[in-house]
N, C-alpha and C positions, 0 to 999 in steps of 0.2 A: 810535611817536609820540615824538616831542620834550620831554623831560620834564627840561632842563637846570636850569629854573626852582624843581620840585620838588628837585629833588638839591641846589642852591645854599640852599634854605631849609631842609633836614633838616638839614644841616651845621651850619648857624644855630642850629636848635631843641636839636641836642643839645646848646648851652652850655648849654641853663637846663629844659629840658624830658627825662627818661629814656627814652630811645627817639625821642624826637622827636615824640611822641603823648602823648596825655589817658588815652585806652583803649588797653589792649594788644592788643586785636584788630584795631587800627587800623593796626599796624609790618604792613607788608612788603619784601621785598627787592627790589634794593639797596635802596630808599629807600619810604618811605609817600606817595604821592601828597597835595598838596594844594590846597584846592580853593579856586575865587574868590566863586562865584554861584551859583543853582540859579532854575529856571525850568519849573512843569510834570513832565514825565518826563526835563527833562535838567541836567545838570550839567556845570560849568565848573572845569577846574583851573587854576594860576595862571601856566601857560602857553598858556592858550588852547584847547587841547583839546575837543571838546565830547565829552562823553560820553551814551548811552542810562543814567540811573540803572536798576540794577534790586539797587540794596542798599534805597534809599528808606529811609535812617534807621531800619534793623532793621525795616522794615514800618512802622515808625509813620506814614509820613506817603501815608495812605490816599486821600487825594485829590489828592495832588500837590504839586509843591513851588509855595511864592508863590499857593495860592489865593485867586482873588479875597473870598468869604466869609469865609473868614479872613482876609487883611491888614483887612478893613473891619471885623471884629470887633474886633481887638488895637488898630486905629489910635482905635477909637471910645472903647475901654479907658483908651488913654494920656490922649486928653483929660479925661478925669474924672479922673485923678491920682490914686486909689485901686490899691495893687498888693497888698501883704504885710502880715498882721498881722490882719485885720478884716474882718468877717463883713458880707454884703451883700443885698441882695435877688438879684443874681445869683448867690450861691452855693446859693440856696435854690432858683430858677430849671432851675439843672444836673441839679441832687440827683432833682428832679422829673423831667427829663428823662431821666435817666440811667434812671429806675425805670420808664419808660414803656417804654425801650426793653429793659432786659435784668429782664426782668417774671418771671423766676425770684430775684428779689432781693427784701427786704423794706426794708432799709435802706441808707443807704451813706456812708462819708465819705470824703473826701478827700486823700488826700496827694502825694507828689513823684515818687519812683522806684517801680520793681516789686519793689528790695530793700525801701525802707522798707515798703511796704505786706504785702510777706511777713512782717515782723520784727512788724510790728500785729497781721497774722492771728495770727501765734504766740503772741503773748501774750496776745490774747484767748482764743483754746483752750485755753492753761493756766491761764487763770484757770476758763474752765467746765467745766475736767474737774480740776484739781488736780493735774496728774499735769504731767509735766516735755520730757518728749524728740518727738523729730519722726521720725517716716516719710517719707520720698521714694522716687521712682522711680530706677532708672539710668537714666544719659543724661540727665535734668530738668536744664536748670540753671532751678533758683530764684531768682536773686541769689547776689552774693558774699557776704554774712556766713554766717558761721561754720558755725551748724548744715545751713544749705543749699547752700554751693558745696562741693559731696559727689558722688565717682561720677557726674561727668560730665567728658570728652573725655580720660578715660583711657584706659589700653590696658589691656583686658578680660584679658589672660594676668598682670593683679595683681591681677585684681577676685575673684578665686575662684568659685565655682563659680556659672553662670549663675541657677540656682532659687535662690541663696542669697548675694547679691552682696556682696563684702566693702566698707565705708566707706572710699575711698580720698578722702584731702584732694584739693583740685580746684587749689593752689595752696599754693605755700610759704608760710607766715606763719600757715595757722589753728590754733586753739585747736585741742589733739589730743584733749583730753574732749572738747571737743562731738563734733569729727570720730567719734568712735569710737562715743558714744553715739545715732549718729544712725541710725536702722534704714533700708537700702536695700533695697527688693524689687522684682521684677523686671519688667517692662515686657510686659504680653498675653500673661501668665503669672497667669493667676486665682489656680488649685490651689497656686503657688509662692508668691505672694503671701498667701495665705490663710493655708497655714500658719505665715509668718513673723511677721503680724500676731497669730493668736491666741497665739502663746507668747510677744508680748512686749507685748499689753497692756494688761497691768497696768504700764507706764510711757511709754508712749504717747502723750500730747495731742492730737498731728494728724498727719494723712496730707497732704501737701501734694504735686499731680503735674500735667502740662501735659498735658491730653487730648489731643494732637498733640507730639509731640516736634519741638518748630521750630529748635531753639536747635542741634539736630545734623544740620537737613535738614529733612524734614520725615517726619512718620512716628506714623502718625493710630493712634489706639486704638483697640480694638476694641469696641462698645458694650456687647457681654455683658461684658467689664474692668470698665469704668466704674460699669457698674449693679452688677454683682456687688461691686466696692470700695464703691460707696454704700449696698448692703444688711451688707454686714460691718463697715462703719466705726460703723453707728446699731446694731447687734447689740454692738460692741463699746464703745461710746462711745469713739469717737476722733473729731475733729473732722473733716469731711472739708473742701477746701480747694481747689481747684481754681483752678490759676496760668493765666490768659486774658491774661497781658499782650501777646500773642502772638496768642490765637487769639481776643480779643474784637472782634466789628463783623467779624470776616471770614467766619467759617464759616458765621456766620447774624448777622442783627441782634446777636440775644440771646447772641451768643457761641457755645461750645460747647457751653455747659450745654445751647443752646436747640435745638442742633444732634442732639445726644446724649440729649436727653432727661432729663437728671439732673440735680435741683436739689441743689448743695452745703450745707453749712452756712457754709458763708465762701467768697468768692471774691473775687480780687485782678485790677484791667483797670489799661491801662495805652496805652504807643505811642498805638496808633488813637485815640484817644477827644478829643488836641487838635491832631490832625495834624501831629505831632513838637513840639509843645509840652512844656514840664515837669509833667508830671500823672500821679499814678496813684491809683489806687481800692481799698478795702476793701467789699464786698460781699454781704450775706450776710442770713439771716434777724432776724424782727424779735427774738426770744430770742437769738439768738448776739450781736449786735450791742448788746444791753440795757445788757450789760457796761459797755458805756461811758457809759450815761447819769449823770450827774453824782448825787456819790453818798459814802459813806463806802465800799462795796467796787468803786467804779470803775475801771476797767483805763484809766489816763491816754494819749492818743490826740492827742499835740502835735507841733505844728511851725512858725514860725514863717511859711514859706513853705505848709503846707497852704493849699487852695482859694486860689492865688496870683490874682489879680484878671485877670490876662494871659491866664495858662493855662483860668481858667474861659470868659474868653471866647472863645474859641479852641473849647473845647468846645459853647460853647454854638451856633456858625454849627456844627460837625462834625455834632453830635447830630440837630442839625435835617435836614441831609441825608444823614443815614444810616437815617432813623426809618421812610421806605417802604420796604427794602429793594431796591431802585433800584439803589444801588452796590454790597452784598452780592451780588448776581445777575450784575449787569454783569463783577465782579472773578472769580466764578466759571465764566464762561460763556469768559472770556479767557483761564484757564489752564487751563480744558479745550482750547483750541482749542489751545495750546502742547504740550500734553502729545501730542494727535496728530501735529503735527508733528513732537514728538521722534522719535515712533515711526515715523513716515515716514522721519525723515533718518537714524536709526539703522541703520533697514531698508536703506537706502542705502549706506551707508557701511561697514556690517555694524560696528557697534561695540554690545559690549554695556552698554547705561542705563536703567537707570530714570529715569523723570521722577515726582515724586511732589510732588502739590499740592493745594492747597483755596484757593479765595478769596483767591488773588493770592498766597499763599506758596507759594513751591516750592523745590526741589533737584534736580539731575542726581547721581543717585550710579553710579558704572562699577561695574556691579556685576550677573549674570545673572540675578538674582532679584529681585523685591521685598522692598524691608526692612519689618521688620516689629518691630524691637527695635534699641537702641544697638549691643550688638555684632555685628549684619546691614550695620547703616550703618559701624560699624568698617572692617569687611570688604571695604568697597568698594575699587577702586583709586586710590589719591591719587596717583600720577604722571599717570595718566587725565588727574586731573578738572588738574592741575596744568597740562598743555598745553593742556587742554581752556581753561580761562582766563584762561592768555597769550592764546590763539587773538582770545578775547572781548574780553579788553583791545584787541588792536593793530586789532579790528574797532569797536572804539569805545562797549564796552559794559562798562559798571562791577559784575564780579558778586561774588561770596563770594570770598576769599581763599582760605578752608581748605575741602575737602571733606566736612568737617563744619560747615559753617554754613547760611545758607538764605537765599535772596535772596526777593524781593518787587514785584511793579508799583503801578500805582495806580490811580487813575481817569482820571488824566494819560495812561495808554498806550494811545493810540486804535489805529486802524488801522495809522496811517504808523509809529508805533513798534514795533507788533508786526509788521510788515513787515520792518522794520530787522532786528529781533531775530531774527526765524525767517533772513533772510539770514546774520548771526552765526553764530550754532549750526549753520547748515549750514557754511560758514569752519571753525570749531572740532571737529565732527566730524573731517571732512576731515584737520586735523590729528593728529587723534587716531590714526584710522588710520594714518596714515603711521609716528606713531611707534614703532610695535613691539608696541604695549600690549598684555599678554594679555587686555584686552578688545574688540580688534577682531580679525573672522574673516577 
């Protein structure tokens, strides 16, 4: 494709912007594509390009770009001229909605990103346990701040020993106390996890972990994990925490709590909930959440831009058509049909992949095994997946950059799109093979 247009405005961007991007997962080589419009399940760069999206705004945007229920909600928004700042009948509206639909929740409130709303959780668990430091999993990313961009998209030969994973900062610039005191254990590893949790706590607050690892593919947990971490966390008092910004409205209505069966003491939604709006959510029972009722020992819970009047209403057309599960089903029925195809064109082509998905998220990882942990998804082949997504690019389909990331469709990918796409992947196979890969036969 033609991308002279992209190349003339990176060039530009790097006088005033670092890398030429907002996000750093946004640079690629030579240059970072960029975009004009978006419509549906496609998108436009600002050469004309049409692209199949299948990044869709890190999955947030579950129904598609430019939905009609949502431009009518927002546009209906602006005329009443209410945005930031001030509490409304429609934020009470959401709240309600919200509780209707992920009904393993007692309370909820509102705020912007999925860091801020981890950085809420946190604080509210150390206020109900007294106690200071955070557990995560390897591989999670929970957000950039401090205690949580920890041991993930590292290379495992510094992480130390699998059952026992050392805190490696996720990024130059964090706080090395936090980084250090942040306890990592390991990923559909109970016994390994177990013992790391009971010897450290007594300084513990919370376990916070994405019951799907989406953020490095995708790479689902195992439910005896989950339950076993949710009967150890109330044994131990640690707050348990579970990060949905990713797996909430997909796996099930209710998320994955609702999927999994395990109700948290906190949990943090995000993406999905305004169809790539600015919004994310705190979660969690009617005692964990107390904390914040106004108060002389109140855990303060502000923001300027919380329940933004835009973003709520944005939510409030999503909610409404997420609440049959209608599009939960639809999005699950679509990436099963994907994942057989993989296995057809794989079979075909003789290249070894996994395809691993749930409810519109997925990953290709080159790799003979199913992953089952961050360092399985390590392991994969990244020159694989690297031709593999030239392939896709120059076939007109916009996916993951890195072979640790995870693309996503929406409600927008009907038939004629996943037509397209299954043509793609066959295109991109095909190259893979050709290339030498030690994962084609």
């Amino acid at each position: 494709m033609i991308t002279s247009q992209s190349r003339q405005l990176y060039e530009r961007a790097r006088l005033s912007i670092p890398g030429g991007v907002h996000s750093s997962s946004r640079f690629r080589r030579p240059h970072p594509l960029y975009f004009s419009r978006a419509e549906g399940a496609y998108i436009w760069d600002v050469d004309g390009n049409r692209y199949l999206d299948c990044n869709m705004g890190n999955g947030a945007l579950i129904l598609g770009h430019k939905h009609p229920a949502v431009v009518a909600a927002i546009n209906a928004a602006l005329e009443r001229g209410l945005q930031a700042g001030y509490e409304t009948e429609l934020s009470v509206r959401v709240a309600e909605k919200f509780l209707k639909v992920v009904r393993t929740a007692e309370r909820v409130r509102f705020t912007n990103t999925g860091t801020e709303a981890a950085l809420h959780a946190l604080q509210i668990a150390r206020a109900l346990t007294g106690k200071d430091d955070v557990a995560k999993v390897e591989g999670c990313y929970d957000g950039w701040a401090d205690p949580l961009f920890v041991s993930v998209w590292h290379d495992p030969a510094a992480g130390g020993p699998a059952r026992a994973p050392r805190s490696i900062p996720g990024t130059r610039g964090l706080a090395r106390s936090q980084v250090e005191r942040t306890l990592v254990i390991p990923f559909n590893d109970l016994e390994g996890a177990r013992r790391l949790l009971e010897a450290n706590s007594d300084r513990l607050a919370a376990l916070i972990l994405e019951p799907v690892l989406i953020d490095v593919g995708f790479v689902p947990a195992d439910r005896d994990y989950l339950l076993g971490l949710r009967a150890l966390t109330q044994e131990l008092g640690i707050v348990f925490i579970m990060d949905e910004v990713l797996t909430g409205f997909r796996l099930a209505v209710g998320g994955a709590q609702e999927h999994y069966g395990v109700v948290p003491d906190l949990s943090i939604f995000g993406k999905a909930i305004a169809n790539g709006h600015i919004m994310a959510v705190v979660a969690g029972t009617a005692r964990a959440l107390s904390v914040c009722e106004p108060g002389a020992e109140q855990v303060a819970f502000v923001g300027t831009f919380n329940g933004h009047q835009l973003s709520l209403a944005a939510a409030d057309a999503v909610l409404d058509l997420l609440a049959d599960g209608t599009v939960v089903a639809t999005l699950e029925e679509r990436t099963r049909r994907l994942a057989r195809t993989c296995r057809e064109l794989a079979a075909k082509y003789g290249v070894d992949v996994q395809f691993q998905g749930g409810g519109g998220h997925f990953q290709w990882y080159f790799n003979p095994r199913p992953v089952r942990n961050y360092r399985e998804a390590w392991a994969s082949d990244p020159h694989a997946y690297a031709v593999f997504r030239e392939a896709m690019v120059e076939a007109g389909v916009v996916v993951a950059g890195n072979y640790l990331g995870h693309n996503a469709i929406s409600l927008a990918h009907g038939e004629e799109q996943l037509e397209f796409l299954e043509r793609a992947m066959a295109a991109a196979f095909a190259a893979v093979a050709r290339s030498g890969s030690p994962c084609s036969r």
